[in-house]
N, C-alpha and C positions, 0 to 999 in steps of 0.2 A: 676811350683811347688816351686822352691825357693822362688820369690816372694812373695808368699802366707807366708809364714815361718816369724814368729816372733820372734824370740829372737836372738841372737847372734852366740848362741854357737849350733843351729839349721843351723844356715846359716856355722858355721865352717864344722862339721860334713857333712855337702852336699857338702862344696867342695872339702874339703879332698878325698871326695873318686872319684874326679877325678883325670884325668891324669893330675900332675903340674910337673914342674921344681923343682928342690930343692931349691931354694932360694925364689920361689914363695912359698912355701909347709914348709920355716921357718916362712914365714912375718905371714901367716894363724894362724900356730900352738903361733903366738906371743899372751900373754893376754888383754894386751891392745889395743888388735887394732879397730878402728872403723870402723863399719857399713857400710861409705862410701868405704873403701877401700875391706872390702871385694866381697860388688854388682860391684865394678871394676874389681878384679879378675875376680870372677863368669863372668862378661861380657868379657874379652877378652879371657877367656877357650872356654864358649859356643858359640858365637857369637852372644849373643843378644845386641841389643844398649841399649845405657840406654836414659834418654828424659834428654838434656841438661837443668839444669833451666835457666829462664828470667835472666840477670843482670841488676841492676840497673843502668843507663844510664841519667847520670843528664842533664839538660837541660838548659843550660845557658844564662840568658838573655841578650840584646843587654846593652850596659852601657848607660842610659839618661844625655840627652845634658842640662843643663838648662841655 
């Protein structure tokens, strides 16, 4: 269900009414806080994982002898 939730202040309200810590339960109620930090929250209350993204991983080539 959260997932599904678009907006911001959809995803506050769902997590507020679980059970947080106080200092978890100021970071939420802060105004600017972003998106990624709240599906973090929500993921260590509920215990859902989240799907790590890919990092870009550069590829360095060997240095040519001429």
């Amino acid at each position: 269900m959260y997932w599904s939730l678009e907006t911001k202040e959809d995803k506050r309200k769902h997590i507020l009414k679980m059970d947080l810590k106080d200092c978890d339960k100021k970071i939420v109620e802060f105004d600017k806080i972003a998106e990624t930090t709240l599906d973090i929250i929500y993921s260590m209350y509920s215990g859902d994982k989240m799907k790590e993204k890919k990092r870009y991983k550069p590829k360095y080539l060997d240095h040519k002898k001429y």
